[in-house]
C-alpha positions, 0 to 999 in steps of 0.5 A: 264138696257133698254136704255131711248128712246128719244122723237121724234124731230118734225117740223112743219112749216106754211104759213103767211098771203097771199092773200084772208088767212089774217089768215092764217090756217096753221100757226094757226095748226103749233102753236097748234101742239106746245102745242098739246099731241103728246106721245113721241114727241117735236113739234118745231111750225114756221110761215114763210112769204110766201117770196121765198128768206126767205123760202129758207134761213129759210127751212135748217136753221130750219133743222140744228138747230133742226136735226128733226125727221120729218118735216111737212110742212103744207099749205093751198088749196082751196078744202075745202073737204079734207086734201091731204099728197103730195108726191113729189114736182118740181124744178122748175116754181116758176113764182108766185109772192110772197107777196113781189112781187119777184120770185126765181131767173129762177124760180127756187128752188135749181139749178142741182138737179132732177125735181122732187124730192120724199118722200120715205115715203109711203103716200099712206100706210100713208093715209089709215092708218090714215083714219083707226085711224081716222074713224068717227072723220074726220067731213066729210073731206076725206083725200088724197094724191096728187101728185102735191103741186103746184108751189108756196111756198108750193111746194117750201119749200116742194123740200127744204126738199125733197132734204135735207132729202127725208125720214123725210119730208112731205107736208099736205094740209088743207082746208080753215078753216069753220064752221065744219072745224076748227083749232081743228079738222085740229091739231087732224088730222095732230097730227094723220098724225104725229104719224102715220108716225113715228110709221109705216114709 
């Protein structure tokens, strides 16, 4: 008898409002992934307020809770060209304020761990693969990797992960949402991101 394999645990996670974003875009893909037909997987979909202190206690509350499989934090840029898959994240310089008004504690994420902390899934491979799936399907976006996610609650939550588990955890970019860019066609892209990291790295 062949064991019955287990699907895949996947969480997704995006910002609340900020800013110019009174909707905020990755909120609205993480909430579509919930519901989206990823073969062979659970999407467990949070929003988060783009809060230093309840982005610190949140982050390894949802990883303790849910033991994924891979998690995907997903943000907002300002480039409205293309998605970029970040590949590392920084310890430091959150000097930001959040939209409560507050910074980390010395503008800090986690105390005594590297700089920079590191994916070890290989986001390169992950692109061009997922450019491969994607082909014609993309409505003029390109897809990148990047290797800078900013010092805000991006690249906070991201060194959150990255420091709990550096293998299961990734960063995507969207673009602010348009009139070819849209909620469907963003989830179609990060849905392929996901399968593809958990068929191939």
């Amino acid at each position: 008898i062949s064991p019955v394999q287990m699907p895949s645990r996947v969480l997704v996670t995006g910002f609340g409002p900020f800013g110019a974003h009174t909707s905020n875009p990755s909120a609205e893909v993480a909430k579509a992934l919930a519901s989206y037909p990823l073969q062979d997987c659970v999407v467990v979909a949070q929003e988060m307020r783009v809060v230093y202190s309840e982005v610190k206690k949140t982050v390894p509350k949802l990883w303790e809770e849910h033991d994924p499989d891979l998690v995907i934090h997903i943000g907002v840029h300002p480039d409205r060209s293309c998605v970029k898959i970040e590949k590392q994240a920084f310890a430091d310089g959150y000097c930001r304020l959040d939209v409560d008004g507050c910074v980390p504690v010395d503008n800090k994420c986690v105390d005594n761990l590297d700089q920079t902390l590191r994916s070890s899934i290989d986001v390169e491979g992950l692109v061009k693969k997922t450019r491969e799936a994607l082909k014609d399907e993309l409505g003029g976006l390109e897809i990148e990797c990047s290797d800078d996610p900013g010092r805000y609650l991006c690249g906070f939550s991201y060194y959150l992960s990255l420091s709990n588990d550096n293998s299961k955890a990734l960063f995507i970019h969207i673009p602010p949402l348009g009139e070819k860019v849209t909620v469907p066609l963003l989830t179609q892209i990060v849905a392929t991101i996901i399968l593809t990291t958990l068929r191939d790295f």
